[in-house]
C-alpha positions as CSV (number, residue, x, y, z in Angstrom):
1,X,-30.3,-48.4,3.3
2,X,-30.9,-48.2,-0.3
3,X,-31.9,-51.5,-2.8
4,X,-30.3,-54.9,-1.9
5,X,-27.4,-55.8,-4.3
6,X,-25.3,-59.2,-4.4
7,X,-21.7,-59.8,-4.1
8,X,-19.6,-62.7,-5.5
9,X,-17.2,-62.3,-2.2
10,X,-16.3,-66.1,-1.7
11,X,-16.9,-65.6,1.8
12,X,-19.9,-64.0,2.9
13,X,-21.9,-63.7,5.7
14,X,-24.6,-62.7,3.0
15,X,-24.6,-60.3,-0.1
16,X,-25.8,-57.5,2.7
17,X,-23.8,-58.1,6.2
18,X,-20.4,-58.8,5.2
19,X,-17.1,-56.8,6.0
20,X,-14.5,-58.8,3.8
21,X,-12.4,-56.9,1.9
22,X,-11.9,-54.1,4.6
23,X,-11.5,-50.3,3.1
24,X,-13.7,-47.6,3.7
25,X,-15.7,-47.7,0.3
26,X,-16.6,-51.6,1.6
27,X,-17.5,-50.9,5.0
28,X,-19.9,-48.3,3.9
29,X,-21.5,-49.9,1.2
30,X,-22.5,-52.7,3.5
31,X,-23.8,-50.5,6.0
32,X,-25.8,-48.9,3.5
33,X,-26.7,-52.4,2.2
34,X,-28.0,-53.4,6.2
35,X,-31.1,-51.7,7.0
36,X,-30.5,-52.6,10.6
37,X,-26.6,-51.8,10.7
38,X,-27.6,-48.5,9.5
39,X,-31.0,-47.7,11.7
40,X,-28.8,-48.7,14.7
41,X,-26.0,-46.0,13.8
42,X,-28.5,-43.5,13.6
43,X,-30.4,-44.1,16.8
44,X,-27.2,-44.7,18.7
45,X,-25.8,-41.3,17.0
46,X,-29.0,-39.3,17.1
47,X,-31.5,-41.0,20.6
48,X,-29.4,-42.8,22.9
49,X,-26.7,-40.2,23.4
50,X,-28.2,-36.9,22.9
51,X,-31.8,-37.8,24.3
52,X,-29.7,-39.1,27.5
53,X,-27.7,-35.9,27.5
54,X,-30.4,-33.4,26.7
55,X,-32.7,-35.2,29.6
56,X,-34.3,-32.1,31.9
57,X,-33.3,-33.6,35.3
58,X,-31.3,-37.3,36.5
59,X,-34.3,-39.8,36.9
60,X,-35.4,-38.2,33.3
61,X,-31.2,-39.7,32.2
62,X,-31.4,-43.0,33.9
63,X,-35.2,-43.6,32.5
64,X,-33.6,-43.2,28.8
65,X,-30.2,-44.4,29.3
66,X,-31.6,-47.5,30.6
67,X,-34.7,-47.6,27.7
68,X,-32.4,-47.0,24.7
69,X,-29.5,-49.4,26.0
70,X,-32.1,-52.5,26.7
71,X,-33.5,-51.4,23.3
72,X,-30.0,-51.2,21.7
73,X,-29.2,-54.4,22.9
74,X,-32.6,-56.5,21.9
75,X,-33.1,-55.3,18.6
76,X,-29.6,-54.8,17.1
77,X,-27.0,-57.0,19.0
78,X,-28.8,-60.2,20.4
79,X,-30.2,-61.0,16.9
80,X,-26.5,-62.1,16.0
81,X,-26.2,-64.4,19.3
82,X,-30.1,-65.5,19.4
83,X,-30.9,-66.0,15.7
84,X,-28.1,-68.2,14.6
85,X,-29.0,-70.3,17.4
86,X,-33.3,-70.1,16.9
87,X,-32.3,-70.7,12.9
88,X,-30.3,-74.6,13.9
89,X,-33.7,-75.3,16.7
90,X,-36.2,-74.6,14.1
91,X,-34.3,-76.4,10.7
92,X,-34.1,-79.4,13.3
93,X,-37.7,-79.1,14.3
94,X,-38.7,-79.4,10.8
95,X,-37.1,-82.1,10.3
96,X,-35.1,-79.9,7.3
97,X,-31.6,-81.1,9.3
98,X,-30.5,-84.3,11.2
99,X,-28.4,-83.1,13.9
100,X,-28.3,-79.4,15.8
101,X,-24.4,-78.7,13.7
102,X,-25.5,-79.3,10.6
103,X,-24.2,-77.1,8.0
104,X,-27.5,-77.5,6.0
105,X,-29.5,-75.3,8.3
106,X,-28.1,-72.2,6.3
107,X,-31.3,-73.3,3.6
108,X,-33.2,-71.2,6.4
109,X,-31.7,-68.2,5.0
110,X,-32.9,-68.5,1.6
111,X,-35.4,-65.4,1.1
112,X,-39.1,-65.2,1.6
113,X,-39.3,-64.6,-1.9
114,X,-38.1,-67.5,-3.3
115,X,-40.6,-69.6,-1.4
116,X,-43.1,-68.2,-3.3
117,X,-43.5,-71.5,-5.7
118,X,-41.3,-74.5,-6.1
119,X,-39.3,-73.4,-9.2
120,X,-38.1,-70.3,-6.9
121,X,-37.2,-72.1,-4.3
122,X,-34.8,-74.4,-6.3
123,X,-33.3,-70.9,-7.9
124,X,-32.5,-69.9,-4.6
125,X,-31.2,-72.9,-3.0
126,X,-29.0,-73.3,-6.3
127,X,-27.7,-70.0,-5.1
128,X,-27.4,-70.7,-1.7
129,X,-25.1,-73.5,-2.2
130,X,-22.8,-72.0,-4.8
131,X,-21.1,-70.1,-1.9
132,X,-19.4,-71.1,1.4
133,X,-21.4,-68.5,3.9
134,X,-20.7,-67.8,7.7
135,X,-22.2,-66.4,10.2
136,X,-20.5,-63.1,11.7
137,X,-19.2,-65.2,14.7
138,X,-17.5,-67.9,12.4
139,X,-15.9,-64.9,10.6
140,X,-14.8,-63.4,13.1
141,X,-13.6,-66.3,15.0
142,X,-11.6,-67.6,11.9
143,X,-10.2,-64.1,11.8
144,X,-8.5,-63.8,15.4
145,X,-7.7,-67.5,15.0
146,X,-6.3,-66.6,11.9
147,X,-7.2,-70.0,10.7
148,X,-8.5,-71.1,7.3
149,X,-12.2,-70.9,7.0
150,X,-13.7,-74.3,6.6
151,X,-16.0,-74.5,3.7
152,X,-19.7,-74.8,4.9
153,X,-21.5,-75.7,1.8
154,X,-25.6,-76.7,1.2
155,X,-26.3,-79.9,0.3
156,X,-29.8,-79.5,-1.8
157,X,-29.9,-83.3,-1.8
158,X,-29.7,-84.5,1.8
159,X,-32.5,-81.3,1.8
160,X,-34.5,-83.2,-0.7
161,X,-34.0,-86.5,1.2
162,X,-35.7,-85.0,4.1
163,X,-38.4,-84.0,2.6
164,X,-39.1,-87.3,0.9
165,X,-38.1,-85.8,-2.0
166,X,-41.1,-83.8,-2.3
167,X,-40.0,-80.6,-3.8
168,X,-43.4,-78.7,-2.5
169,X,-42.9,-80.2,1.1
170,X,-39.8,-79.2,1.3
171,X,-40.9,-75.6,0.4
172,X,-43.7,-75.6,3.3
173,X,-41.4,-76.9,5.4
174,X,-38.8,-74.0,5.1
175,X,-41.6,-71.4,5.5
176,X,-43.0,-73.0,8.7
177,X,-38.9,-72.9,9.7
178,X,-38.4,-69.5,8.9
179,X,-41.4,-67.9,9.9
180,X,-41.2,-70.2,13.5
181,X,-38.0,-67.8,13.9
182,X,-40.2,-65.2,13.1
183,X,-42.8,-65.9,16.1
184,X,-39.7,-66.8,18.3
185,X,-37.6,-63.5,17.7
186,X,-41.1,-61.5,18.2
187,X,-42.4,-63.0,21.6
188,X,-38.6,-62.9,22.7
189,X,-37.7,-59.5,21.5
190,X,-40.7,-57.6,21.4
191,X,-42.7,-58.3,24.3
192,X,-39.6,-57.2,26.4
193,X,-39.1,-53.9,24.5
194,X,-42.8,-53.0,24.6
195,X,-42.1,-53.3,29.1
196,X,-39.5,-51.2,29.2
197,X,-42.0,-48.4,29.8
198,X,-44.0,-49.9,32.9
199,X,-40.9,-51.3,34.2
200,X,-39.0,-47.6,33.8
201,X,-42.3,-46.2,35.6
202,X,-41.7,-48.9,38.0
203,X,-38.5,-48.1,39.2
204,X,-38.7,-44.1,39.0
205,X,-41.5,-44.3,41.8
206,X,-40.1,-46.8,43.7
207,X,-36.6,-44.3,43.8
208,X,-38.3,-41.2,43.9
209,X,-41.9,-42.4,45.7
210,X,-43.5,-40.0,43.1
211,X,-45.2,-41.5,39.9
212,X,-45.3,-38.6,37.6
213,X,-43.6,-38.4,34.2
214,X,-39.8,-38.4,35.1
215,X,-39.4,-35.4,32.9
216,X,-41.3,-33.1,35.2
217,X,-39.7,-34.0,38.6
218,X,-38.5,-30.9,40.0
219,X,-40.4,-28.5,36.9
220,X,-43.2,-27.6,39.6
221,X,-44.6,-28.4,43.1
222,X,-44.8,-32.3,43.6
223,X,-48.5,-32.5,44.0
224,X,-49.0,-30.9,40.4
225,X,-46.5,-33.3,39.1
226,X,-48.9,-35.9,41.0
227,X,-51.9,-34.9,40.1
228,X,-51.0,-35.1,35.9
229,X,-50.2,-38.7,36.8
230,X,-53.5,-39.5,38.3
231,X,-55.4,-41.0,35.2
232,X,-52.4,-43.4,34.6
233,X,-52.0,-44.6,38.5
234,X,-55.8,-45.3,38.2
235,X,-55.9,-46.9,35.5
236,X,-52.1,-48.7,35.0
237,X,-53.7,-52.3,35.2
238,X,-55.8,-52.0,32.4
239,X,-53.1,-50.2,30.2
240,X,-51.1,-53.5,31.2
241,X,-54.0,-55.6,29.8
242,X,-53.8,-53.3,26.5
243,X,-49.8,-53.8,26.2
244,X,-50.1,-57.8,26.6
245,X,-53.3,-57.8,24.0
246,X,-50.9,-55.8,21.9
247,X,-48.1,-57.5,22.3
248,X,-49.5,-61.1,21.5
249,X,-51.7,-59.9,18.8
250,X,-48.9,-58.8,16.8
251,X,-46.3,-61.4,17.6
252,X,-48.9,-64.0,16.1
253,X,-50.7,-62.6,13.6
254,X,-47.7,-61.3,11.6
255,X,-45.7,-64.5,11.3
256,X,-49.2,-66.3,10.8
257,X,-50.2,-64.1,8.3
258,X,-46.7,-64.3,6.1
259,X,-46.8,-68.1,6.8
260,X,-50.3,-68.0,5.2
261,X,-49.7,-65.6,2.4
262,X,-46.5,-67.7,1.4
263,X,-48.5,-71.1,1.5
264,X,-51.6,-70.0,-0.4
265,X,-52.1,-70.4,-4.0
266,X,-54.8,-68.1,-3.9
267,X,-53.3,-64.6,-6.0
268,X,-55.4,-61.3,-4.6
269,X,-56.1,-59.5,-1.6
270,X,-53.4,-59.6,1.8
271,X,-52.2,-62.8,-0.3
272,X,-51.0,-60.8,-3.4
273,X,-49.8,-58.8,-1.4
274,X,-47.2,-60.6,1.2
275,X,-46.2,-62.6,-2.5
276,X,-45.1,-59.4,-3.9
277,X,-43.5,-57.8,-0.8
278,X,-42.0,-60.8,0.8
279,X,-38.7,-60.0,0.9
280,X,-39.7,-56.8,2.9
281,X,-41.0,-59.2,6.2
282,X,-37.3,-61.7,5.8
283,X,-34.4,-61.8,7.8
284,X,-31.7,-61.0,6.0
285,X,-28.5,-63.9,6.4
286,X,-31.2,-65.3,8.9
287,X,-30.1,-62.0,11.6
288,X,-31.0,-58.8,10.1
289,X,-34.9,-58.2,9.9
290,X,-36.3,-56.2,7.0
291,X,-38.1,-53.7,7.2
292,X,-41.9,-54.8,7.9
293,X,-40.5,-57.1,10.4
294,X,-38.8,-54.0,11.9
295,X,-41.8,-51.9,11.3
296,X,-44.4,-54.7,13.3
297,X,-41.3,-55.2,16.1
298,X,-41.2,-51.0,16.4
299,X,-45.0,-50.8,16.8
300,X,-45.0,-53.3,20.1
301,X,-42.5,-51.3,21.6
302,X,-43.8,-47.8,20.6
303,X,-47.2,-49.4,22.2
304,X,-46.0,-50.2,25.2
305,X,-44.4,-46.8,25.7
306,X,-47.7,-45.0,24.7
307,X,-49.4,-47.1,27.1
308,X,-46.9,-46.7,29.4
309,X,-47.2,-42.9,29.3
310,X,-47.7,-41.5,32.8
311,X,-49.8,-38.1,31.1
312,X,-50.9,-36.6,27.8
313,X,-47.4,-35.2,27.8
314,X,-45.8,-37.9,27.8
315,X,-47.7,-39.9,25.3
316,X,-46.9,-36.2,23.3
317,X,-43.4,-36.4,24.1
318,X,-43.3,-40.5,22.9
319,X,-44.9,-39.9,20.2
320,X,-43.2,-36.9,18.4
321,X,-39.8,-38.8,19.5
322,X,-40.8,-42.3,18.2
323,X,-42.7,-40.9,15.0
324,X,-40.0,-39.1,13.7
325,X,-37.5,-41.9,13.9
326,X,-39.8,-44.4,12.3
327,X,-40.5,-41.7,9.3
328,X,-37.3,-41.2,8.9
329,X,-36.4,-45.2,9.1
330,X,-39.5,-45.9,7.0
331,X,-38.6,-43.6,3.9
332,X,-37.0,-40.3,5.2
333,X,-33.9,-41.9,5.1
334,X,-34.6,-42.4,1.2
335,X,-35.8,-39.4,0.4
336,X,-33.0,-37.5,1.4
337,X,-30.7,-39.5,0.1
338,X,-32.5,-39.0,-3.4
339,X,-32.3,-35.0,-2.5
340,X,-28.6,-35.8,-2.1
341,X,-27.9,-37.7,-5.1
342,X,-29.8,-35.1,-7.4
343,X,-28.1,-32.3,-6.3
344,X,-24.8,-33.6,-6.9
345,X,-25.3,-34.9,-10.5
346,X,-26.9,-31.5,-11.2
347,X,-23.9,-29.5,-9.0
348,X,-20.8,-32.0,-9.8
349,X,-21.6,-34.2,-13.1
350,X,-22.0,-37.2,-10.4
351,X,-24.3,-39.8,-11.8
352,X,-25.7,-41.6,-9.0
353,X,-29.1,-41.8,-9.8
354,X,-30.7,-44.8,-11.7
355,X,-32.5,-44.4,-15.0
356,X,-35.5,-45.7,-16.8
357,X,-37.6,-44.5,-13.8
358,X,-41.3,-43.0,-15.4
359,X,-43.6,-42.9,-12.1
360,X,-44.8,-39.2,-10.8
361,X,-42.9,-40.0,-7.6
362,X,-39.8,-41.2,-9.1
363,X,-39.5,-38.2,-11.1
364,X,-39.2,-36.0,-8.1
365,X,-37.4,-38.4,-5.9
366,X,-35.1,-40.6,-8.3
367,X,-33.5,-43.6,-6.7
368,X,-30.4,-43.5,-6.1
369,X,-27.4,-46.3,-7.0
370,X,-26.8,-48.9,-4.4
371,X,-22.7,-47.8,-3.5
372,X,-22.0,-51.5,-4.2
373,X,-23.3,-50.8,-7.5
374,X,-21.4,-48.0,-7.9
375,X,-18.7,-49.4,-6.8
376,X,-19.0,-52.1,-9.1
377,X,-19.3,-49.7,-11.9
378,X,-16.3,-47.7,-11.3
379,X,-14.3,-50.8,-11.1
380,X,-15.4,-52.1,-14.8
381,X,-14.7,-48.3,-15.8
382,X,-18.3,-47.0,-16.9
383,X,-18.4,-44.4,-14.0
384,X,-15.2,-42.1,-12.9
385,X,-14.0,-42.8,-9.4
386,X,-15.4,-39.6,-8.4
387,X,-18.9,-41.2,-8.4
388,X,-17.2,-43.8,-5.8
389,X,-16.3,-40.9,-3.5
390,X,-19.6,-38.9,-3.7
391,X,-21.7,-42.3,-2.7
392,X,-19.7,-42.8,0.2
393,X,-19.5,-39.2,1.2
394,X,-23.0,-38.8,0.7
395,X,-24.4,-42.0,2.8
396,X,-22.2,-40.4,5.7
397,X,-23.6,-37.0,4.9
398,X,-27.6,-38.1,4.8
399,X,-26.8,-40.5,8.2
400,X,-25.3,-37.4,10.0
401,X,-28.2,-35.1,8.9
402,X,-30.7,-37.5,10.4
403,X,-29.0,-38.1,13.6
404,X,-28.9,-34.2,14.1
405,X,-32.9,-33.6,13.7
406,X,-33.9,-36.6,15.8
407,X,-30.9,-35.9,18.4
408,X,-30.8,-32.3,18.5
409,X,-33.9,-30.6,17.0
410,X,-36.3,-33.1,18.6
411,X,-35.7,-32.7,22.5
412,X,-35.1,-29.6,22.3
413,X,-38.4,-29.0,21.2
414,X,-40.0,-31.5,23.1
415,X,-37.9,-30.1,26.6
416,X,-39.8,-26.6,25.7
417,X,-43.1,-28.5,24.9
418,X,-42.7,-30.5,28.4
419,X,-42.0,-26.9,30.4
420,X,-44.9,-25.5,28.8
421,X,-47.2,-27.8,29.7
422,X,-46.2,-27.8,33.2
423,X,-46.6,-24.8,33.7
424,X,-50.2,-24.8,32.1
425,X,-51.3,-26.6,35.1
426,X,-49.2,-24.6,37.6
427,X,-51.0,-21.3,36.6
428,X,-54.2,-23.9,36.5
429,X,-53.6,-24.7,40.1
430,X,-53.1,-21.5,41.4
431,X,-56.7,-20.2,40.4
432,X,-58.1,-22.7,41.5
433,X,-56.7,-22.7,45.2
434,X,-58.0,-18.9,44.4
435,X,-61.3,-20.2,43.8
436,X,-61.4,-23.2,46.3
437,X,-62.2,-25.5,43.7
438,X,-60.9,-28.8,43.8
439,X,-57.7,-28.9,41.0
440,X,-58.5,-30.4,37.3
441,X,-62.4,-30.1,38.6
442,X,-62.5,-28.1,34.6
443,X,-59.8,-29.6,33.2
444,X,-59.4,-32.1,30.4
445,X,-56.8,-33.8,31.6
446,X,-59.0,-36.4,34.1
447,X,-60.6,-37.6,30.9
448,X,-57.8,-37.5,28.9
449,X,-56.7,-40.9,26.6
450,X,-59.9,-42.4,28.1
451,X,-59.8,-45.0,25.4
452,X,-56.9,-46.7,27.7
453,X,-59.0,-46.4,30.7
């Protein structure tokens, strides 16, 4: 999860999602090298499990179970069916390749930030077809084969000839591939994340007949649980409206906007800015998004669940839950991986952070070495094997310390946050059946979240 490092391996899905060369030290270093790899072991380890077990009540179980498996599935395991697939429709469509099988349509995985300028782009194509890459299908289809991999080399030229030999036209004309995956993947993955809220809601009332937050069935009487729904039963078809504004904002803009700030030869502003942190909205191999992509992909679906939230609780429950996963996903997980790494060079004589760094922030949180990198070094002999072992022990360590706090910390505190607010509105109900006032007549929950409404 740390910096990106490059392997020589001669073949490679890509210098971050390959598994050749088996051993422990291996595997982990490419986890830790795959963003996504690693985000899905912690929300499979620390929400889909414990947030299902820890649920208050059954229809609470099933809402999550089926939330975090749809989400499990779209954003970590159909990228390696769909996106191999969207990468051969979209080299084809722009006119980069002359037939669907054609082994030049691995030029779409050349990274955003080589298409910055022409002189890039030839670096990275040079690159590209020094090595004989699959996809993690091919490899593992020519492993239970156990056939010879066939070599699947770029051919710059046939490229060039494509493009009429126009070097600048043939960069364009990679962007508006990769980033038409881009809009793909989004409108394909996102917009069906973003639902699973309305459509959990859905179902829930149409098992139970009651539309309050499934968390809350059976806490108090039914028409309490009914009555902290009311602002979202009244208002659900604008909130849908809001979700598919959202939705279609974001799956457009984003790609358009990295499309834009790739082509333009203008150097400030939003420009300047997608040039310098390009590689941050790619797809690594042409599977894995990066972490922009991920963060832009994350806000759709967090968006729909707000949206989706049946009462201020809820949308308090969704966002404490989702918050903390993204913080932790979005520079948590480096952070205490930095506490990690300092503490055992200053406890063991382990040197696994890097040097030369002089900001204020790097001072207190040093980067730490890639394990591929330290790896590397231990096998050239300028770091003891010790080093090799700490890394590995370490990534494992910082992975199982975030799982616990999002998957037992978390709902355990939301579960007594949930009860309490219940039971706000119990005691709320019963004076005002004292008082024959109509319930939530003084409340603040009929206007709450009004901006949805």
């Amino acid at each position: 999860m740390r910096v990106q490092t490059k392997t020589n391996q001669k073949y490679t899905t890509s210098e971050s999602n390959s598994f050749k060369g088996g051993g422990f030290y291996n595997t982990t270093a490419e986890l830790e090298n795959n963003i996504i790899l690693s985000r899905a072991l912690i929300d499979l380890a620390g929400c889909d499990v414990p947030w299902v077990v820890m649920a208050n009540n059954r229809h609470e179980r099933i809402e999550r179970a089926r939330r975090y498996s749809i989400v499990f599935v779209l954003a970590f395991l159909s990228p390696m069916a769909l996106l191999p697939v969207l990468n051969r429709i979209a080299m084809k469509n722009a006119g980069l390749t002359s037939k669907f099988w054609s082994n030049n349509h691995k030029a779409i995985h050349i990274s955003n930030e080589n298409l910055v300028n022409v002189e890039k782009m030839k670096q990275g194509l040079e690159e590209l077809a020094k090595k004989t890459s699959m996809g993690p299908f091919e490899v593992f289809y020519y492993k239970i084969m156990k056939k010879k991999p066939v070599e699947q080399k770029l051919d710059i030229k046939e490229l060039l000839s494509l493009a009429d030999e126009d070097d600048e036209k043939l960069r364009r004309k990679l962007i508006n591939a990769k980033n038409g995956v881009l809009l793909a993947d989004f409108l394909s993955s996102g917009i069906p994340l973003g639902c699973m809220g309305f459509i959990n809601n859905y179902l829930t009332k149409k098992k139970t007949g009651q539309a309050g937050f499934s968390a809350e069935l059976k806490m108090a009487d039914k028409n309490v649980i009914e009555k902290r729904a009311d602002s979202y039963e009244k208002n659900k078809y604008k909130r849908y409206a809001w979700f598919a504004a959202l939705a279609l904002g974001i799956s457009t803009i984003f790609p358009l906007a990295v499309k834009h700030g790739l082509k333009s030869p203008a150097k400030k502003g939003v420009v300047k800015f997608i040039k310098n942190h390009s590689q941050l909205m790619d797809y690594k191999s042409g599977i894995y998004m990066s972490r922009w992509a991920f963060l832009f992909l994350m806000i759709i679906n967090h968006g729909g669940l707000l949206l989706a939230s049946r009462n201020k609780t809820e949308v308090k429950d969704t966002a404490i839950r989702m918050g903390t996963g993204d913080a932790i996903f979005f520079g948590g997980d480096l952070l205490l991986a930095s506490i990690f790494a300092n503490l055992s060079d200053r406890l063991f004589g382990t040197k696994l952070r890097e040097g030369g760094q002089t900001s204020f922030f790097s001072k207190i949180f040093p980067k730490t070495k890639p394990i591929k990198l330290v790896n590397k070094m231990v096998a050239d002999g300028s770091l003891e094997l010790r080093n090799k072992k700490a890394a590995t022990s370490l990534y494992w360590l910082n992975l199982a310390a975030l799982a616990f706090s999002i998957g037992i910390v978390v709902p355990t505190i939301m579960n007594k946050v949930i009860r309490k607010d219940v039971n706000k509105d119990v005691e709320k109900e019963k004076t005002h059946i004292k008082s024959n006032k109509p319930y939530f007549e003084t409340t603040k929950d009929k206007k709450a979240f009004k901006v949805f409404t």
